[in-house]
C-alpha positions as CSV (number, residue, x, y, z in Angstrom):
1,X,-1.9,25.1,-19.2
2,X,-5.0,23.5,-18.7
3,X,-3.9,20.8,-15.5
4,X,-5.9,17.9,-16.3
5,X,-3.7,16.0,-13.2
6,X,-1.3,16.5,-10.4
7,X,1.5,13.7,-10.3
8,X,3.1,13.3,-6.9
9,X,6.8,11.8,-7.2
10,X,8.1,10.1,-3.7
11,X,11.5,9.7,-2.2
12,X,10.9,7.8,0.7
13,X,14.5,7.1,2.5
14,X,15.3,5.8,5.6
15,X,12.7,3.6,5.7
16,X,12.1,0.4,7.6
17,X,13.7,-2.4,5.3
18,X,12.0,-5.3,6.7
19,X,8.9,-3.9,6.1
20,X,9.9,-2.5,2.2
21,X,10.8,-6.7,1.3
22,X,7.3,-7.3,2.5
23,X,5.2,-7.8,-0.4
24,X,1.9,-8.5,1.8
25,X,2.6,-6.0,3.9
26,X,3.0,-3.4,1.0
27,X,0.0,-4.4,-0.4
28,X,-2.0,-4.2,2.3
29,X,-0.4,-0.8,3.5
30,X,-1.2,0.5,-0.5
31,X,-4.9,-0.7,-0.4
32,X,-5.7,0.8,2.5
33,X,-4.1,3.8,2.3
34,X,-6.1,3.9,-1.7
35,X,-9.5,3.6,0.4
36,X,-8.4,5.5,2.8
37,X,-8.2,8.6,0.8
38,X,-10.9,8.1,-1.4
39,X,-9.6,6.4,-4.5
40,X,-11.4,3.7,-6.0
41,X,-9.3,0.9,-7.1
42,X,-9.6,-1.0,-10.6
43,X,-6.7,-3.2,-10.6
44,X,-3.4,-4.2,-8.9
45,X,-0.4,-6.2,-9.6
46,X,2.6,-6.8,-7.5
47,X,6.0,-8.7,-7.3
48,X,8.7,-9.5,-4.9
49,X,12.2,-9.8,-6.2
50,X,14.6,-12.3,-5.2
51,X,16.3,-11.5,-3.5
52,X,14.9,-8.8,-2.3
53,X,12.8,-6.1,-3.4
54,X,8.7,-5.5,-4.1
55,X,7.5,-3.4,-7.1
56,X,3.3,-2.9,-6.8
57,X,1.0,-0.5,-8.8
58,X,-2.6,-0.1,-8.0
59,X,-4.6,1.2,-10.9
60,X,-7.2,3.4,-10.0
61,X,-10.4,5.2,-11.4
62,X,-8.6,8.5,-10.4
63,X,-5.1,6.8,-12.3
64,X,-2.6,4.8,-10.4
65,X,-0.7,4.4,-7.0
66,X,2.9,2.9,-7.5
67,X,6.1,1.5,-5.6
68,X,8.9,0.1,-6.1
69,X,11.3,-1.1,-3.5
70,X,15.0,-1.1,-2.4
71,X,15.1,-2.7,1.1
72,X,19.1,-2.8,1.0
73,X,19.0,0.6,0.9
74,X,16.1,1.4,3.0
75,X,14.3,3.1,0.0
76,X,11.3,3.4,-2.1
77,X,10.1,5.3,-4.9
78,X,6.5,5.8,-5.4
79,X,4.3,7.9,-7.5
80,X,0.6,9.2,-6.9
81,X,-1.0,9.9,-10.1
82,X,-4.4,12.0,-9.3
83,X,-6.2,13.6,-11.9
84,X,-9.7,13.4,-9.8
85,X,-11.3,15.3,-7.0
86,X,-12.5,13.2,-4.4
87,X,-9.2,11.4,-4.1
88,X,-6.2,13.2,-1.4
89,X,-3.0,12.4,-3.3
90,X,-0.8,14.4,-0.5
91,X,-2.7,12.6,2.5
92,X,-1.7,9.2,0.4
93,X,1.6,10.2,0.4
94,X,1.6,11.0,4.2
95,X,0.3,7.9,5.1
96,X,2.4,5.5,2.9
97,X,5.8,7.3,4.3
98,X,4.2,6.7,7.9
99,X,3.1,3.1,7.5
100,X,6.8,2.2,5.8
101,X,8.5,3.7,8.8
102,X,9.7,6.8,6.3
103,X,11.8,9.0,8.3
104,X,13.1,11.3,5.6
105,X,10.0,11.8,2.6
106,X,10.5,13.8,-0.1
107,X,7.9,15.0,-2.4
108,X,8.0,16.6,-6.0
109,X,4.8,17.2,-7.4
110,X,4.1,18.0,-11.3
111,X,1.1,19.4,-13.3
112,X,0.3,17.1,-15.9
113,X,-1.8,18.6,-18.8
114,X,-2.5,20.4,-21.9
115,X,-1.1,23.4,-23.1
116,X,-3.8,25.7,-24.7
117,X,-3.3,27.8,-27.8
118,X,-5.3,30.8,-27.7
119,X,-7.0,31.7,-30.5
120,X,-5.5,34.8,-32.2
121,X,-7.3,37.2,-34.1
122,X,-10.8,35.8,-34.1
């Protein structure tokens, strides 16, 4: 497989729920951890839920930071999609679980790309 991106997949649990319903707070904390490791960001949108909650995704050049929140729970879900090399996807993932408090991260990371054919008999 020709890996064209590596896609990060975060369980972040035991977090700290006041700071998960805290849509200025996560936006913030997903900015500057995005300059932080050397993304460069193209867009953003984000939402907090009533009554609780906060989904954001940052789109950047290198493809897109997400989260989306469970403060009842003390949880979040978050993906780091990376398919450039100037940006730190694992050092993004260290420093969101650190800045929401995280003390139990867990990380699943998947190749994303192309399966190539070889050329038989040519």
């Amino acid at each position: 497989m020709e890996v064209l991106g590596s896609h990060l997949l975060l369980e972040l649990k035991d977090c700290n729920s006041e700071l998960l319903n805290d849509l200025s707070y996560i936006r913030k904390t997903m900015i500057e951890t995005a300059q932080e490791v050397g993304a460069t960001i193209v867009g953003e949108s984000f939402h907090h839920f009533s009554p609780q909650g906060v989904t954001g995704i940052l789109a950047i050049a290198e493809s897109h930071i997400s989260i989306h929140t469970w403060p009842e729970y003390g949880y979040a879900a978050a993906d780091i999609f990376s398919c450039g090399t100037s940006f730190r996807p694992r050092e993004a993932a260290n420093k969101l679980a650190e800045a929401l408090e995280c003390c139990n991260l867990e990380i699943k990371e998947i190749a994303r790309g192309l399966a190539i054919k070889e050329a038989v008999g040519l």
